[in-house]
N, C-alpha and C positions, 0 to 999 in steps of 0.2 A: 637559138637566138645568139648574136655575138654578143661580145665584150666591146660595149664604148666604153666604159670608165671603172676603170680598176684602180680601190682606193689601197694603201697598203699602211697598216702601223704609226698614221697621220699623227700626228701631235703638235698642236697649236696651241696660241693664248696670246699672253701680254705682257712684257718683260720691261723694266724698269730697274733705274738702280737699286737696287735693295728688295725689291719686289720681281714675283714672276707667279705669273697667272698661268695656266692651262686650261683652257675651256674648251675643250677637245682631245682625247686620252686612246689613243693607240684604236685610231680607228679604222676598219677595211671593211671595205665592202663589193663589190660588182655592181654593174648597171649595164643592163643589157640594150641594142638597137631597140627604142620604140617602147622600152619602157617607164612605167609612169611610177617612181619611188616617192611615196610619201616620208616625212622625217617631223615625226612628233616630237611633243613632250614643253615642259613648261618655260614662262620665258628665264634667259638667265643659266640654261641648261647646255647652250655652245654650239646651237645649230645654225645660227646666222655665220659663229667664228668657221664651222667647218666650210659651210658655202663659200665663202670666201675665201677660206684658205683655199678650196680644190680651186677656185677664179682665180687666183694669184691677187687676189684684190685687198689683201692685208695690208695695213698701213700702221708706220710707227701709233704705238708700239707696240702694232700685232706682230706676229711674228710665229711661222713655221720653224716648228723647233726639229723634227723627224720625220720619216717616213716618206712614201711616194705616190704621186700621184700622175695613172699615165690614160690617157684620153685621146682616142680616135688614135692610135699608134705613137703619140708623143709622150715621153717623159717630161711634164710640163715642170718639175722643178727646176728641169735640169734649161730650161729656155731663158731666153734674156728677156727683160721687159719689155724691148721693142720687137722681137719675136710674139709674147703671150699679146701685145696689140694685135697683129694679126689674126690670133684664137678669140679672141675677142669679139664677138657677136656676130661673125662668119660661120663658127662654127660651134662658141657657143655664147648664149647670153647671159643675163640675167637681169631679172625684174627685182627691185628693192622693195626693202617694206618701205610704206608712205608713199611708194611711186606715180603716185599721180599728182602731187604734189614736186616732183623734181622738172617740170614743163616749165618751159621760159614762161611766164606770163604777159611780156611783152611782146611776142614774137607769135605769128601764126602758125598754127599746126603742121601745114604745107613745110616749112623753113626750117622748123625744127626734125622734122621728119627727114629732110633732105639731105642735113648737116649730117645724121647717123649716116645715110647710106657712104656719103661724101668721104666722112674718114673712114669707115671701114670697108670700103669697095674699090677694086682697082680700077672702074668706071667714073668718069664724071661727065655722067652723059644725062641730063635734066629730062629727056624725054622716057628713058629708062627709070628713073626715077617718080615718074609722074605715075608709070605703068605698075610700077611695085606699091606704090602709094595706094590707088586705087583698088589691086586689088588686095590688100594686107584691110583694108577698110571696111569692104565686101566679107572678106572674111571672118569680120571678128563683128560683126554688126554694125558700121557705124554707114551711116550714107555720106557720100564720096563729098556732098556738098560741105561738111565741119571741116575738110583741109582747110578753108579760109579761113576757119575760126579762131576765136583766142580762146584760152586752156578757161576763164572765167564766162564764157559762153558755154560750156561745158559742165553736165552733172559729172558728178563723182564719179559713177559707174561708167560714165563714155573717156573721161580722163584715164580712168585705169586701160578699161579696149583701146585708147590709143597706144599705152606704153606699151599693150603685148603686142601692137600690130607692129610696134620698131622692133619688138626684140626679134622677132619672126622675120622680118625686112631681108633679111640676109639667109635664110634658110638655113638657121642654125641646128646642128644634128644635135645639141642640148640646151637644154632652157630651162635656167632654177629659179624657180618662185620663192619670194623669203616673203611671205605672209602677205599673197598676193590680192586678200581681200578686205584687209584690214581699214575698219570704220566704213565700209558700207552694211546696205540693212541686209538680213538673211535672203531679201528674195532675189535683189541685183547678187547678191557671194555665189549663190545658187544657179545662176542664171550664165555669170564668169566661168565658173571652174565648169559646168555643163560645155561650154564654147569653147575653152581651154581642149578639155577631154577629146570632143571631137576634132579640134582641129590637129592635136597628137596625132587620131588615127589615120586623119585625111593624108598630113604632110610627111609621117614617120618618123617625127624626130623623139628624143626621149625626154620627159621630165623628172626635176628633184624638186616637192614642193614641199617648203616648210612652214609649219603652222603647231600653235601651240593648243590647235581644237581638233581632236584625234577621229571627231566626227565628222568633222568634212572628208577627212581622206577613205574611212571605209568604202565609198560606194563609188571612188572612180579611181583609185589607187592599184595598181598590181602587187605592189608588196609595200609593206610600212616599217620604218625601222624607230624603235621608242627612244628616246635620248637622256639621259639623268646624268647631273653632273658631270657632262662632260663624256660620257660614257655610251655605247649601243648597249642599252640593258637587254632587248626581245628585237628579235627580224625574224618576219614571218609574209606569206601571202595575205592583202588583206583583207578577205574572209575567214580567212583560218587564225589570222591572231583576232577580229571582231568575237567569232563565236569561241576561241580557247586559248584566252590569255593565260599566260603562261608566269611572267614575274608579276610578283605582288604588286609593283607600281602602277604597272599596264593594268593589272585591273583593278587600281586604284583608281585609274583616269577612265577605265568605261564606265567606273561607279558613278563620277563627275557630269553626266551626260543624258540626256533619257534614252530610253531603249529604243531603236529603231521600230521593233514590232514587240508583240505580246502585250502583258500587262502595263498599266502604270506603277514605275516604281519609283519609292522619294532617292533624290539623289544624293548624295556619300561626297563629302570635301576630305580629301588627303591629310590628316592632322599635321603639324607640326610645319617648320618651313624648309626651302632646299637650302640646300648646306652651303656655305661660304667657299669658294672656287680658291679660296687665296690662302686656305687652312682647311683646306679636306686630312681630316684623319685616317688611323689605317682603317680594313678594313672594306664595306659594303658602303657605299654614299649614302644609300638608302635604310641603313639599318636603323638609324634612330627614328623613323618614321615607321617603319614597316611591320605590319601585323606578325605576320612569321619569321621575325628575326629568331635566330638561333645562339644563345650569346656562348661567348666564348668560340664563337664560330664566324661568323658574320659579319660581327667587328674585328677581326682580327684578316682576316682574308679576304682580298676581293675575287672574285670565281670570274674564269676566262668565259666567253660565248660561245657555248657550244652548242650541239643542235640537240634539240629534245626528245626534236620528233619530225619526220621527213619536211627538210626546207623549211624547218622552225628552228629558231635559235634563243637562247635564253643565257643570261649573265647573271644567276642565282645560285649558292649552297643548298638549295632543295635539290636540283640536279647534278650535286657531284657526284663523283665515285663512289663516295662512303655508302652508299643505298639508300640514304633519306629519299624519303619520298613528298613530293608535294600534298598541302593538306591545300581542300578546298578551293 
């Protein structure tokens, strides 16, 4: 599988006079052609800041502080902003959280659809556009007849199919979802990310979808990476991080969840709360919450992401060199 997006030592946040935030902490990763990266973890934890950072879509007083980020052969730091407009839902998109809620409400479906293609396409040809409209519609469930509609003749669930049918508009080779089901009921969330999934497979582009519900991504996710504080704590395949989480976080949050299969079991809330982004101490972020902290150890160091176990990675003092071993 190639390399579309190779993240490297990223660091992000929010800087102000006298203040500076980091909600994003020396992060890399790969993202292969056609794959589907889930990106968990709680809100508050810096995965909408990373999205946005790799989109270049940071706005005072976000702000990329390190690191690099190179997509489809570009070093996209290294671009001007009327360059990253070009990258820009040509080649890749993205869907916001609340996005079905960003529709003109005065304007039909058809006009707002047409406006994406308009600026992002070196065509402004209405009958191509009519042809993309259609079948971006066809695609994603919606019958061809709601391009006349207005976004308030629309359920929630066909408002959101509209936004993934613009993101898609342009056959973008990446597409990141920032909590792309957010406020509808489980069976339309279900219903999305199923239609999402296969139309990845259909058209081959890859996805990053971020959600702070680690149970949507198990069963259409290829690999999931956990997020804390700002931090990749575990990146694993994911089946392999579902059935052997690895940092005590991670399986603090499958505790949060019912079990896909087997017994009923009651479910487990994370004590205590995530740490304040603007005064993290030394140290493990997680240490003050975390069952198997190790003191003297845990808080004092934070442990790099290493791999555990083939194509498992884990950001824990259970797996340093010293020999400790994971309990439990």
């Amino acid at each position: 599988m190639s390399v579309l997006l190779r993240v490297e030592n990223l660091r992000a946040g929010y800087s102000q006079p006298g203040l500076e935030v980091i909600a994003a902490r020396d992060i890399s990763f790969e993202l292969g052609e056609g794959e589907f990266l889930g990106l968990a973890g709680e809100s508050g934890c810096g995965k909408t800041t990373l999205a946005y950072a790799i989109a270049g879509l940071l706005q005072y007083p976000g702000k990329v502080f390190g690191g690099k980020v190179e997509f489809n052969g570009k070093d996209l730091r290294a671009l001007s902003e009327a360059e990253m407009r070009k990258v820009r839902w040509k080649e890749m998109s993205i869907v916001m959280q609340a996005s079905m809620n960003v529709l003109n409400p005065v304007m039909r479906v058809r006009h707002q659809f047409y406006d994406v293609m308009r600026t992002h396409s070196e065509r402004n040809d209405p009958a191509v556009f009519e042809q993309t409209a259609l079948e971006m519609f066809r695609l994603v469930g919606i019958s061809p007849e709601y391009l006349d509609a207005y976004p308030h003749q629309l359920s929630g669930g066909m408002k959101q199919r509209v936004v993934i049918a613009m993101a898609l508009a342009l056959r973008p080779k990446l597409v990141i979802l920032d909590e792309p089901t957010t406020a509808l009921d489980v069976v339309i969330q279900r219903s999305i990310l199923q239609q999402i999934d296969q139309l990845r497979r259909k058209l081959g582009f890859s996805i990053i979808m971020i959600t702070h519900d680690l149970s949507l991504l198990v069963e259409i996710a290829d690999s999931i990476a956990v997020m804390y504080a700002g931090y990749i704590v575990e990146k694993a395949p994911a089946e392999e991080l579902y059935q052997n989480p690895q940092h005590p976080y991670t399986k603090g949050l499958m505790r949060s969840f019912p079990p896909l299969v087997g017994k009923r079991q009651r479910m487990q809330g994370i004590p205590g709360q995530p740490p304040n982004l603007a005064a993290l101490g030394p140290g493990c972020p997680f240490h003050p919450r975390c069952p198997q902290v190790i003191k003297g150890i845990c808080d004092v160091h934070m442990p790099d992401l290493k791999e555990v176990k083939r194509d498992h990675y884990a950001a824990c003092q259970l797996y340093a060199d010293s020999g400790i071993k994971p309990a439990g």
